[in-house]
C-alpha positions in Angstrom: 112.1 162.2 193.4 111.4 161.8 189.7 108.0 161.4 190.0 107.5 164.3 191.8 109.6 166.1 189.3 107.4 165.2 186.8 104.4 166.2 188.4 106.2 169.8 188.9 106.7 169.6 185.0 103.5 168.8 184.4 102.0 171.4 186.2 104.9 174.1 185.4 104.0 172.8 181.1 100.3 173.6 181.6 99.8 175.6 183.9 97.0 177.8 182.0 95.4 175.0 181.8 95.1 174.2 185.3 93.8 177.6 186.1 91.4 177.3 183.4 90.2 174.3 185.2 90.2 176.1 188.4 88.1 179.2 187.0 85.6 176.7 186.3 85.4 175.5 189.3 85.4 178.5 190.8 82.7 179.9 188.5 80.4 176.6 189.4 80.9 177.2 192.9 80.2 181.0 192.7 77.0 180.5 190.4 75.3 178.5 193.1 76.1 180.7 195.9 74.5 183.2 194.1 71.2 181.4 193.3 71.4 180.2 196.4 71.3 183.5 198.5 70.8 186.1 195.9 68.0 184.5 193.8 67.2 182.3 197.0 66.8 179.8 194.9 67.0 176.7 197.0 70.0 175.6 199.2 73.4 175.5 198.4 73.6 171.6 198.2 70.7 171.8 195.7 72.1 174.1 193.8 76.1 172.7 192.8 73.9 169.5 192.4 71.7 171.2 189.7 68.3 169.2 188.5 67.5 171.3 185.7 69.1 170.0 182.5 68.8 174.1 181.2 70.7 175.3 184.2 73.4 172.8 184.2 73.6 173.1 180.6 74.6 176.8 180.3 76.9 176.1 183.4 78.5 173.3 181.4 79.0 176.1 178.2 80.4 178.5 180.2 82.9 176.0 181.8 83.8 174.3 178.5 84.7 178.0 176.8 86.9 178.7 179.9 88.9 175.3 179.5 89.2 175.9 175.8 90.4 179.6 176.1 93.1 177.8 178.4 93.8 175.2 176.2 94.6 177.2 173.1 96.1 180.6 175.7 98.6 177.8 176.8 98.8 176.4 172.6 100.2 180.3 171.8 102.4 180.2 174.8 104.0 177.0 173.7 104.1 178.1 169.9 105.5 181.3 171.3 108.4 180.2 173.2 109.4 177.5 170.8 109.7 180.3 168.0 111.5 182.6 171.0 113.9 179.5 171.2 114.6 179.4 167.5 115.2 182.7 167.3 117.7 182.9 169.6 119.6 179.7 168.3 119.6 181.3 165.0 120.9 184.4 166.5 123.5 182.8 167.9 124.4 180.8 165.2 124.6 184.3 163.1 127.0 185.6 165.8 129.1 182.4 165.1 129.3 183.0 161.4 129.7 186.6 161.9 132.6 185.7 164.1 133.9 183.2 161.7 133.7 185.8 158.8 135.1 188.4 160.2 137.8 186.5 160.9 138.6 185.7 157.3 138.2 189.2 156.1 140.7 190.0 158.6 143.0 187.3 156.9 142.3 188.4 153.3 142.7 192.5 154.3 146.1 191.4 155.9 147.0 189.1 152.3 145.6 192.4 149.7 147.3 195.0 152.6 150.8 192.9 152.0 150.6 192.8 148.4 149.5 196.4 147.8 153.1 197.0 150.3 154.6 194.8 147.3 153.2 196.9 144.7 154.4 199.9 146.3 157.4 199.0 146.9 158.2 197.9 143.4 156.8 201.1 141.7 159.0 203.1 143.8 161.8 200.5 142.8 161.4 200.8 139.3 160.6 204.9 140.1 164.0 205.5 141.2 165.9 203.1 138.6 163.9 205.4 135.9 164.9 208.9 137.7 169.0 207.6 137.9 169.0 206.1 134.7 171.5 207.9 132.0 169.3 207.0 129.2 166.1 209.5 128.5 162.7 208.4 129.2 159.6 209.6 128.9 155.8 207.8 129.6 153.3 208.7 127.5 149.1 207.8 127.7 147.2 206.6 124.6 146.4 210.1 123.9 150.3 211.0 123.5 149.8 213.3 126.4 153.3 213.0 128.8 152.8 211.6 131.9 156.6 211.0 133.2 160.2 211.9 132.4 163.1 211.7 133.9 166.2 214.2 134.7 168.3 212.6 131.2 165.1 212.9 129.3 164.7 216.4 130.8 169.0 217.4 129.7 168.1 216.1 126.7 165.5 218.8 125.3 
């Protein structure tokens, strides 16, 4: 069962490959039925088992060019998915952080959101202690321009 799982592997791994290999086979094949009754060049037998060293030579180029196109095609496949893979890890390790960030922004928002509630509620606090207050008062910038009084400051003029 493993073995065979292997072989499915194997084949599933390089399978650009194999059909490079096949092409050439096919293109062998194909090459002497065509001298053999196109160019009736002698029989069929004769001609996959080529004498001539020129013949079999430029048979043996044209084979070698479609095993290596195969070869590096399945290279840039391989290359291809691996980088695919890496992408989507890091994309999914970029979800994670976003995730996790978010997620403490959330906590911070709701810490400032509290505090700024403090704030507020201790300027209107110390708002209305100022307004009720018997003694005048009056806020000034650096500028001596009046920014608040209250209602004694206000009797008081």
């Amino acid at each position: 069962m493993e073995e065979s799982r292997n072989k499915a592997n194997i084949f599933k791994n390089n399978k650009l490959i194999f059909i490079g290999i096949g092409l050439s086979i096919l293109f062998y094949v194909f090459e002497s039925l065509m001298d053999t009754f196109v160019f009736h060049e002698g029989t069929l037998a004769e001609r996959i088992l080529v004498k001539d060293a020129n013949e079999l030579w430029m048979r043996l180029i044209i084979i070698s060019f479609f095993i290596i196109f195969s070869i590096y095609a399945q290279l840039i496949i391989r290359r291809l998915r691996k980088a695919e893979s890496e992408v989507k890890k890091m994309s999914e390790d970029l979800e994670l952080k976003v995730i996790k960030r978010t997620a403490e922004m959330t906590v911070r928002n709701e810490v400032i959101q509290k505090q700024l509630d403090e704030i507020k509620r201790k300027g209107e606090e110390h708002q209305i202690i100022l307004q009720t207050a018997f003694d005048g008062f009056m806020l000034l910038d650096i500028n001596g321009n009046i920014l608040d009084v209250n209602d004694s400051y206000c009797k008081m003029i």
